[in-house]
C-alpha positions as a printed NumPy array, in Angstrom:
array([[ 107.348,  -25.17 , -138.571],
       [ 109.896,  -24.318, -135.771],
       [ 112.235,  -26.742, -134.788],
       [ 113.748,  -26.034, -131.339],
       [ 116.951,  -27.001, -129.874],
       [ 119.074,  -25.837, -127.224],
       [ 122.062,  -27.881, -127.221],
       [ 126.049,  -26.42 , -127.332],
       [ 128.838,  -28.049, -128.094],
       [ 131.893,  -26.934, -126.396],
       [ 135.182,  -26.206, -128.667],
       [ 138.349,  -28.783, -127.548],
       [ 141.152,  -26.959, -127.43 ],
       [ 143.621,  -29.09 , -129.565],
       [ 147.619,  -28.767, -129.399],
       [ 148.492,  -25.97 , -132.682],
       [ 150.331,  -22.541, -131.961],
       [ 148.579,  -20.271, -129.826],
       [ 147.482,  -16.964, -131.318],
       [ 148.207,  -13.616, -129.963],
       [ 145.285,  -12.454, -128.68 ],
       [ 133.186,   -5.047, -142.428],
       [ 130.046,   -4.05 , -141.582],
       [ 127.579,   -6.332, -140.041],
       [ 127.256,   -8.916, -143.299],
       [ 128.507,   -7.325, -145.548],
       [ 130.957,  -10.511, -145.658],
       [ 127.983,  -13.194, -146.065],
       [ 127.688,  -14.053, -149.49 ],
       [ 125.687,  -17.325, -150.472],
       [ 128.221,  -19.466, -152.181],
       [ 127.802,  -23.324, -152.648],
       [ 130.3  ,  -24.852, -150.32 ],
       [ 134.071,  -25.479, -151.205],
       [ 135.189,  -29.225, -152.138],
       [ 138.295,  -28.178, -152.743],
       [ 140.584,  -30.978, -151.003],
       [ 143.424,  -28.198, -150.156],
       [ 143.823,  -24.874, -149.212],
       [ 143.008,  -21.95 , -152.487],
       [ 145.157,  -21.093, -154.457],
       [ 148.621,  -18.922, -153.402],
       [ 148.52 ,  -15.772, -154.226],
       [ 151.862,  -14.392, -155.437],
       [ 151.503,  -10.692, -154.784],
       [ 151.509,   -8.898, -158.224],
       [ 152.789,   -5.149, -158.699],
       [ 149.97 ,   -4.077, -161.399],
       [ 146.543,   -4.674, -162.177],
       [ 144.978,   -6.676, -164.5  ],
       [ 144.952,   -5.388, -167.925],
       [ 146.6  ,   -2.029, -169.179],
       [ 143.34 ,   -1.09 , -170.895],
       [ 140.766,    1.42 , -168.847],
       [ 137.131,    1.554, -169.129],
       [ 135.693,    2.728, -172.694],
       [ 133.791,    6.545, -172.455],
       [ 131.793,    5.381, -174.964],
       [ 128.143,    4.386, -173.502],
       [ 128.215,    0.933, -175.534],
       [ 131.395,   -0.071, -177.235],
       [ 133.223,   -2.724, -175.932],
       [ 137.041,   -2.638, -175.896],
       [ 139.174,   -5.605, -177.004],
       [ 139.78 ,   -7.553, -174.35 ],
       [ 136.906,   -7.21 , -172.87 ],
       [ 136.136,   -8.512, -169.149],
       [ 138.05 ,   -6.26 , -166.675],
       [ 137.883,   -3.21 , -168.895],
       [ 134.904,   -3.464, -170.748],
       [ 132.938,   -0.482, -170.676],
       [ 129.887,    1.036, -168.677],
       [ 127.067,    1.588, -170.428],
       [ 124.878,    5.129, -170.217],
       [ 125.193,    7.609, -167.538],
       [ 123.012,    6.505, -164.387],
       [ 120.224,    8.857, -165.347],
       [ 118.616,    7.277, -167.957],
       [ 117.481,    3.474, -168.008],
       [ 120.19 ,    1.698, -171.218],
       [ 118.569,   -1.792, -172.136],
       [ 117.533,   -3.965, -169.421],
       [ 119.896,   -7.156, -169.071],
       [ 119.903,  -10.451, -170.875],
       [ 120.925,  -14.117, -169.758],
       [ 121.015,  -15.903, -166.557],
       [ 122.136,  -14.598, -163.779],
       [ 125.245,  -15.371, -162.087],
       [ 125.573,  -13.3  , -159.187],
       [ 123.715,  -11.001, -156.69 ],
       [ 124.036,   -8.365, -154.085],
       [ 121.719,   -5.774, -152.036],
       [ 123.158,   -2.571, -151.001],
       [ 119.904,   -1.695, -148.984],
       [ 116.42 ,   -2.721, -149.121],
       [ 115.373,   -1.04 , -152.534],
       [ 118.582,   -1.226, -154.229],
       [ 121.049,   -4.123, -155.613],
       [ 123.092,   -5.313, -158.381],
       [ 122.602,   -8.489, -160.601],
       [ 125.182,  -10.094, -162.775],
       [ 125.932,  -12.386, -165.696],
       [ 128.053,  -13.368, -168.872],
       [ 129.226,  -10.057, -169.805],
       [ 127.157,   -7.621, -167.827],
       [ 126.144,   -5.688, -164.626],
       [ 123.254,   -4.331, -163.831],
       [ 121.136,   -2.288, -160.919],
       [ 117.767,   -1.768, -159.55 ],
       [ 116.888,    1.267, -157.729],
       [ 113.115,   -0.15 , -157.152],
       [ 113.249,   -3.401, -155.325],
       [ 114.062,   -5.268, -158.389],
       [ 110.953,   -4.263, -160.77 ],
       [ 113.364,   -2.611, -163.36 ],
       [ 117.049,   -3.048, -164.01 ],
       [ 119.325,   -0.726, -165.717],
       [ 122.428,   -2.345, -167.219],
       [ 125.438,   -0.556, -166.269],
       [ 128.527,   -2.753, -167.858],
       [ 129.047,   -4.813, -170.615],
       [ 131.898,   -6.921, -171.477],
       [ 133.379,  -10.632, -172.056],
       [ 133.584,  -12.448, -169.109],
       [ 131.013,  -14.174, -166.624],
       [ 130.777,  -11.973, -163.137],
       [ 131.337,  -14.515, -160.455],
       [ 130.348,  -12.28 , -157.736],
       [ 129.499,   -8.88 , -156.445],
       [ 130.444,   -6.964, -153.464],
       [ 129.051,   -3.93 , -151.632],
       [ 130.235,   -1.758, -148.998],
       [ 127.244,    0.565, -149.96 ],
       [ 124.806,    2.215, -152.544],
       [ 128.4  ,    3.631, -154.499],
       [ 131.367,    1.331, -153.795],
       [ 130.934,   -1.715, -155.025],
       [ 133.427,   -4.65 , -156.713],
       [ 132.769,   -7.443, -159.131],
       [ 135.078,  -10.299, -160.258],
       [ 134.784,  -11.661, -164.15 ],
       [ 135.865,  -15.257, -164.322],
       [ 136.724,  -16.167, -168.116],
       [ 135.46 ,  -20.052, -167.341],
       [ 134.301,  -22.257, -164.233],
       [ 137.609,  -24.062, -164.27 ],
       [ 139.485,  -20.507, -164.16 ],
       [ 141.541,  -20.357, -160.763],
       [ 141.686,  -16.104, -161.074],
       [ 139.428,  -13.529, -161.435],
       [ 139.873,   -9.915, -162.816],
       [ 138.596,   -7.426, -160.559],
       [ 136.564,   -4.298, -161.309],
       [ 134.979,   -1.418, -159.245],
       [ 133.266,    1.5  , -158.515],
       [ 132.46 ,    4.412, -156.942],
       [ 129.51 ,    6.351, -157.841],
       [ 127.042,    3.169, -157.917],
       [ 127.92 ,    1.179, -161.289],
       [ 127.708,    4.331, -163.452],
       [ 131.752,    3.861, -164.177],
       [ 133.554,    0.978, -163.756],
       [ 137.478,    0.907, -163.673],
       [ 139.692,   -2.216, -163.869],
       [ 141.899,   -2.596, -160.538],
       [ 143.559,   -6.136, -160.469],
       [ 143.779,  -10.091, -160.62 ],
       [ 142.06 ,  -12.061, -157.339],
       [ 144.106,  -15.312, -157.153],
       [ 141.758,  -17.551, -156.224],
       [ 137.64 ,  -18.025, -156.676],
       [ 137.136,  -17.769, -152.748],
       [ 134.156,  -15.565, -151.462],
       [ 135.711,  -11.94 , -152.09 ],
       [ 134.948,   -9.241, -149.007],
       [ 136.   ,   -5.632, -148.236],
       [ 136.729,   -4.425, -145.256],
       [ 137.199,   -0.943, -146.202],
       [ 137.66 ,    0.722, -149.222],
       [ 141.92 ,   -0.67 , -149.239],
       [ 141.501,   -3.701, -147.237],
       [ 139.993,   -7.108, -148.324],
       [ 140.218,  -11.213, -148.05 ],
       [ 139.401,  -13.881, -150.699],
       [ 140.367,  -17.003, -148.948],
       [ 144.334,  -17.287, -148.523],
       [ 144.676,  -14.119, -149.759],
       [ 144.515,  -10.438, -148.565],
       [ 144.88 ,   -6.668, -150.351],
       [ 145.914,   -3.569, -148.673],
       [ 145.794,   -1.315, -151.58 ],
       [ 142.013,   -2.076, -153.039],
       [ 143.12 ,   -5.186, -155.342],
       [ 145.602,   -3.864, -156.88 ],
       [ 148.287,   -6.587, -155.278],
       [ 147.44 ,   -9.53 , -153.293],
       [ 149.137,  -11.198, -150.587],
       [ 149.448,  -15.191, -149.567],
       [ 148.17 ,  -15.982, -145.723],
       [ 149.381,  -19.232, -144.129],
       [ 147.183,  -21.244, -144.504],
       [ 147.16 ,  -24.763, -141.91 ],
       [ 148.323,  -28.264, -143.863],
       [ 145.141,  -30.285, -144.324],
       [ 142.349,  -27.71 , -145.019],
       [ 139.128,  -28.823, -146.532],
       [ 138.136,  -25.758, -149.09 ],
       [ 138.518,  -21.998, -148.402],
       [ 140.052,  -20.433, -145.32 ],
       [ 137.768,  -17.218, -144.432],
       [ 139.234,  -14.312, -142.712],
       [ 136.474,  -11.809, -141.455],
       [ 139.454,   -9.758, -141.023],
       [ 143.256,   -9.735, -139.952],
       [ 142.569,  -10.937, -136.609],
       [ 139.551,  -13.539, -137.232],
       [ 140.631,  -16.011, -139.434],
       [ 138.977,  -19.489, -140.026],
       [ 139.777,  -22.738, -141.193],
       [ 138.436,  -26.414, -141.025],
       [ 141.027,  -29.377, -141.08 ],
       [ 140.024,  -32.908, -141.814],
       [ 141.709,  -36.503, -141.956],
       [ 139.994,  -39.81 , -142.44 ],
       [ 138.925,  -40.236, -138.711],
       [ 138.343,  -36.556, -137.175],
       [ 137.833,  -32.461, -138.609],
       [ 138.815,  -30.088, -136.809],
       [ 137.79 ,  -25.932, -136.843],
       [ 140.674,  -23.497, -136.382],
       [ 140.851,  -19.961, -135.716],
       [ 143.444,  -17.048, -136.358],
       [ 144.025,  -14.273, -134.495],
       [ 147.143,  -12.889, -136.416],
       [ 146.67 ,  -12.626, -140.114],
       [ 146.747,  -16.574, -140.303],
       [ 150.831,  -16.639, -138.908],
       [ 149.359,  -18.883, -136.063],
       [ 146.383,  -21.307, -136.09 ],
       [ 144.661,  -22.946, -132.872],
       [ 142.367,  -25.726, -132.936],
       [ 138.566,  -24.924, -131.191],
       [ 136.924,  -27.782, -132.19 ],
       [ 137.426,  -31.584, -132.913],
       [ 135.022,  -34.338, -133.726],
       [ 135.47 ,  -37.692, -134.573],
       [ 133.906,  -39.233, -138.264],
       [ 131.392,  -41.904, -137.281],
       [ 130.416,  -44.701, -140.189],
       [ 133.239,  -43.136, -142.324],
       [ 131.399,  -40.029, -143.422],
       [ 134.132,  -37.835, -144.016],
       [ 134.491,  -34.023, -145.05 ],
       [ 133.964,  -33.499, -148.477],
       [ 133.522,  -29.704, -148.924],
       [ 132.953,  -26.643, -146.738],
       [ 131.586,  -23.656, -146.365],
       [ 132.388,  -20.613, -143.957],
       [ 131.004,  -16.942, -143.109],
       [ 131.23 ,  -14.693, -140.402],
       [ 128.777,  -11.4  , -139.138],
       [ 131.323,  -10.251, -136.336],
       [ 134.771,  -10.524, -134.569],
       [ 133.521,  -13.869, -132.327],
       [ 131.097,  -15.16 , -135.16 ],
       [ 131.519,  -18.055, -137.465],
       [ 129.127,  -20.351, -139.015],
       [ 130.78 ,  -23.299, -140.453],
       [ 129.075,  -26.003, -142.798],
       [ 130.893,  -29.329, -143.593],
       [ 129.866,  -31.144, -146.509],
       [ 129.834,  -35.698, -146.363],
       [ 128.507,  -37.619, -148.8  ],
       [ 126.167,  -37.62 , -151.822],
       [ 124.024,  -40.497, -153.364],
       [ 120.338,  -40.923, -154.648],
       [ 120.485,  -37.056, -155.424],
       [ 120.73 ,  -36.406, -151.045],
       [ 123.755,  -34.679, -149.458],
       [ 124.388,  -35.587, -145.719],
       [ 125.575,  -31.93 , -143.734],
       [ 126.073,  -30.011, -140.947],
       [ 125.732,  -26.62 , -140.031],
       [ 127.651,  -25.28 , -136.612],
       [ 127.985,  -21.941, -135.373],
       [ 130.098,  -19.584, -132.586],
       [ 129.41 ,  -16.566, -130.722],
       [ 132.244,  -16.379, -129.044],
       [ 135.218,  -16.478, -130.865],
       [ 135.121,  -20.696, -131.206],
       [ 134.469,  -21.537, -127.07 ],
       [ 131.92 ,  -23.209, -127.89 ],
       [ 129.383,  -24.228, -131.054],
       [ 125.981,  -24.792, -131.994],
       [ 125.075,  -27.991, -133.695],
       [ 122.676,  -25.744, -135.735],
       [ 122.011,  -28.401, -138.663],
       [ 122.248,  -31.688, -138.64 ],
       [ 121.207,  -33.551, -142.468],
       [ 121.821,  -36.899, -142.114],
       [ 120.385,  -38.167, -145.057],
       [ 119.59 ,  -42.289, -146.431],
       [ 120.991,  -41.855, -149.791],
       [ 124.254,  -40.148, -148.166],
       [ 124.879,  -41.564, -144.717],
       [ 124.947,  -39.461, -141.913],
       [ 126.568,  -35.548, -141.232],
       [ 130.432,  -35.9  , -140.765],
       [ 130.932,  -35.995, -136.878],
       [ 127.269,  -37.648, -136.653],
       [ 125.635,  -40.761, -136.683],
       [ 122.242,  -42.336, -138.538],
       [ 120.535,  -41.992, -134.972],
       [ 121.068,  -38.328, -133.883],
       [ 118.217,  -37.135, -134.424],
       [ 117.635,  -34.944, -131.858],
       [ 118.928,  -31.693, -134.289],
       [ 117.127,  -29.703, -136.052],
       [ 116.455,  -30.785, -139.829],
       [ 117.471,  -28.713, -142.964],
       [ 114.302,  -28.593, -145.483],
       [ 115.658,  -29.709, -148.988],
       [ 117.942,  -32.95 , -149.492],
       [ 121.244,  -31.073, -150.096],
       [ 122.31 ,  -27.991, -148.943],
       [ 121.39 ,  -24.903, -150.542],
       [ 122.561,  -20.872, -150.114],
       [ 123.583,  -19.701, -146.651],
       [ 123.48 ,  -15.678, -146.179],
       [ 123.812,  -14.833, -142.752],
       [ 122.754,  -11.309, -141.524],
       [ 123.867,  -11.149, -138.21 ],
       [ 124.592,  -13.477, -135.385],
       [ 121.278,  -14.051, -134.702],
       [ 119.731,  -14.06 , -137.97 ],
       [ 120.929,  -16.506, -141.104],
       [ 118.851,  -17.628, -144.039],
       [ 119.54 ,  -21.078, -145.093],
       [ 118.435,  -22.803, -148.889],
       [ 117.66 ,  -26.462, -149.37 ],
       [ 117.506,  -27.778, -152.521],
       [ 115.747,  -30.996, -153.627],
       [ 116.938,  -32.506, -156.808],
       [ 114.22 ,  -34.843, -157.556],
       [ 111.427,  -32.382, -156.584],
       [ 109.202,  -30.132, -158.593],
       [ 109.761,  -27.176, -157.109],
       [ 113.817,  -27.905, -155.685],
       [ 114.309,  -24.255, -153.779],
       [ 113.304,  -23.995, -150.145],
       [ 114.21 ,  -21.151, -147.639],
       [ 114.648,  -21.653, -143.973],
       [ 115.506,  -18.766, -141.519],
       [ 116.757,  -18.715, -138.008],
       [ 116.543,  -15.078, -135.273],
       [ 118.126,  -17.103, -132.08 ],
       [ 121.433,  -17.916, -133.976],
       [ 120.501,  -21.287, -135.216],
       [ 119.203,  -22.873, -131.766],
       [ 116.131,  -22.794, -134.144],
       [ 114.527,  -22.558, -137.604],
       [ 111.305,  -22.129, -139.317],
       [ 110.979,  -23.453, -142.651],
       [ 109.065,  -20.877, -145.095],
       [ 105.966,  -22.285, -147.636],
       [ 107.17 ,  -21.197, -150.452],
       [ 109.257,  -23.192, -152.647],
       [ 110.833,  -22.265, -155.856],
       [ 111.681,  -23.736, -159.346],
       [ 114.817,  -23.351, -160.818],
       [ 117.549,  -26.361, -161.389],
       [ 120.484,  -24.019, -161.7  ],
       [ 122.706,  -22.345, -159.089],
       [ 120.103,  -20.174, -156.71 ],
       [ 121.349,  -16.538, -155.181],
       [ 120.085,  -15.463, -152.098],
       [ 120.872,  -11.967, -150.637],
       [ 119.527,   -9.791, -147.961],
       [ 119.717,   -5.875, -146.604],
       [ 118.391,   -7.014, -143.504],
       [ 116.446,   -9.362, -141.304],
       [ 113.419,   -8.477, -143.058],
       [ 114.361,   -7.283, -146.572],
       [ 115.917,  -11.069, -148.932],
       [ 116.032,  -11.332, -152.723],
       [ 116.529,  -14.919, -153.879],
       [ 116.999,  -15.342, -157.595],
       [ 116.269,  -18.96 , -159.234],
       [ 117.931,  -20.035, -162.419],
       [ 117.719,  -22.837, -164.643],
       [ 119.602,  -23.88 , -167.951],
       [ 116.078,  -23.617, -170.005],
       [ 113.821,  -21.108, -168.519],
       [ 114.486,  -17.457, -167.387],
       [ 116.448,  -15.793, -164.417],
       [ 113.539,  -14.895, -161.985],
       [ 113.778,  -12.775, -158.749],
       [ 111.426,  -13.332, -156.019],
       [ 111.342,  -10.582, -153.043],
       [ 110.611,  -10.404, -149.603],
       [ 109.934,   -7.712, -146.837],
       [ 109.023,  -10.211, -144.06 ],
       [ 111.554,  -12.373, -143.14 ],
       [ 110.761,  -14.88 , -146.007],
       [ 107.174,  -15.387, -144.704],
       [ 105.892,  -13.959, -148.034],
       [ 107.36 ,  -13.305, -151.33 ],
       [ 106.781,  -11.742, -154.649],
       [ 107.78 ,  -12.134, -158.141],
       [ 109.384,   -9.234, -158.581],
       [ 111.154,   -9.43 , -162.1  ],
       [ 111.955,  -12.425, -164.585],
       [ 115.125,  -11.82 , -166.512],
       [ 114.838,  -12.027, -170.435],
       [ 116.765,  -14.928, -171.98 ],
       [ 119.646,  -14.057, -174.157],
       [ 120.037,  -14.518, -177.883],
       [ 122.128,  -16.876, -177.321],
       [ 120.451,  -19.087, -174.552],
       [ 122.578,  -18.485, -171.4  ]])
């Protein structure tokens, strides 16, 4: 079902400072949205990495420690044991290849998921994976959900070594730019993790700032009557405001979520209210650097009340499927994947996709089970893993080469010994 809209809204230009004047999604991950109340955490720049201990050469042994310089395991050339547990993080590097992750190991598929080969072990829980391509990529090992850092690994030759390069100060998504260069919300490395800077960040932010890079940064400000979306042109020294609307029935901001597939591109969900297992949302997004946006979702929901900005009787938006919002991954300004998730139904996971930039969607049959935290990735605007968990059955991996329109089970991860 397509649901069609053509309406803009333009960006008011607020009073602020004026600003001076990666790869295409490679910086959409598919986090749940931010409910932190404040801006992440600072980042006091650090002058070494992590841990003093490197990677282990032996193929299984795991170092004390663990986490940041727990060892790889085999060589790359022949498959070790295939992973364990539920998964806690996922990324594509193309349309056959990827890399899965959870409580104390990494692992990649060279086949379109079918088999995985487990290429690190350790302690910690990866919290998310990041690829620039089939050989660089990062991970960051969280030692608990309430942890505010994140040790950071890499590497270079396509998970067959891994090497221990620093602490990420906060749990914001985590992009490269380049192999040197990278953001995790308020935050910013020049020299590949090793130290981390603080941004400015404006008084008043609702969760994570995102910076697509130095000169695109965003941010989304809220008080009790009105948000607001800001944008950065210089590394976050200045903000300006591109967008204001008032709160109508006192549904305010509680969380947010932001990504970005180019310089002038932002998609920017705000999070209301929750009740009856429904969260009310909205989803807006910019082509041109915050002129103007999209009202591209609009959830207004019984149980929660209406979108912030929106009232009970707009209804002339297009609909999310789901009753809370799911994973976004967006793939380039014209195409974004959106998840819905329904609580209270029997199969809670639904995908919805959008190729004119969100002036419309189609919702896709399938729906998945799973009650735990869903990953959705993509190579491209055909090629999307999505991976459902839950806390009593199996990891399972579902893949498609259509847009979404189809999908196949494509691997179910074994359960670990012990449970997670």
């Amino acid at each position: 079902m397509t649901v069609a809209m053509s309406l803009a809204l333009s960006g008011c230009s607020g009073s602020g400072n004026t600003p001076a004047g990666s790869p295409q999604a490679t910086d959409s991950g598919s986090a749940s949205p931010s409910v932190s109340p404040s801006a992440s955490p600072s980042a006091s720049p650090s002058s070494s990495p992590a841990g003093s201990e490197s990677p282990s050469a032996s193929p299984s042994a795991e170092p004390s420690g663990g986490g940041a310089s727990a060892s790889p395991v085999g060589t790359g050339t022949k498959p070790s044991t295939e992973p364990a547990g539920t998964v806690t993080a996922l990324r594509l590097a193309d349309a056959k290849s990827g890399w899965a992750g959870g409580k104390g190991w990494i692992a990649r598929t060279d086949d379109g998921g079918v088999h995985w080969t487990k290429q690190y072990t350790g302690s910690f829980t990866v919290n998310q994976l990041f690829a620039l391509n089939g050989n660089k990529v990062w991970a960051t090992l969280a030692e608990g959900k309430d942890a505010k850092t994140a040790r950071l690994v890499r590497s270079t030759d396509g998970g067959k070594h891994w090497e221990a390069v620093g602490t990420v100060p906060n749990r914001a998504l985590l992009h490269f730019t380049d192999d040197k260069t990278a953001f995790s919300g308020n935050a910013t490395t020049t020299d590949g993790g090793r130290t981390w800077k603080t941004l400015n960040v404006p008084k008043g932010v609702v969760g994570d700032v995102y910076f697509h890079d130095a000169a695109n940064g965003w941010a989304v400000q809220a008080s009790s009557d009105k948000y607001s979306f800001l944008h950065s042109a210089d590394a976050g020294k200045t903000w300006k405001t591109v967008m204001t609307r008032k709160i109508q029935d006192g549904n305010g901001v509680t969380g947010t979520l932001i990504r970005s597939a180019g310089k002038n591109d932002a998609w920017i969900e705000v999070v209301g209210g929750s009740g009856m297992s429904q969260t009310s949302y909205a989803l807006f997004h910019t082509t041109d650097g915050g002129k103007s946006w999209l009202p591209a979702i609009v959830n207004n929901t019984a149980g929660a009340g209406p979108a912030p900005g929106f009232s009970m009787d707009d209804d002339k938006y297009p609909k999310a499927s789901g009753s809370k919002p799911g994973a976004l991954y967006v793939v380039n300004p014209q195409t974004a994947f959106l998840g819905g998730e329904c609580p209270a139904c029997d199969k809670p996971n639904s995908i919805m996709e959008t190729t004119d930039g969100g002036k419309s969607w189609a919702a896709r049959k399938s729906e998945f089970d799973g009650f735990g935290e869903p990953y959705l990735a993509a190579a491209d605007a055909s090629h999307l893993w999505f991976v459902a968990t839950d806390s009593e059955k199996p990891s399972v991996l579902y893949t498609s080469s259509d847009g979404g329109k189809s999908w196949k089970k494509a691997h179910t991860f074994a359960k670990s010994s012990s449970g997670t």
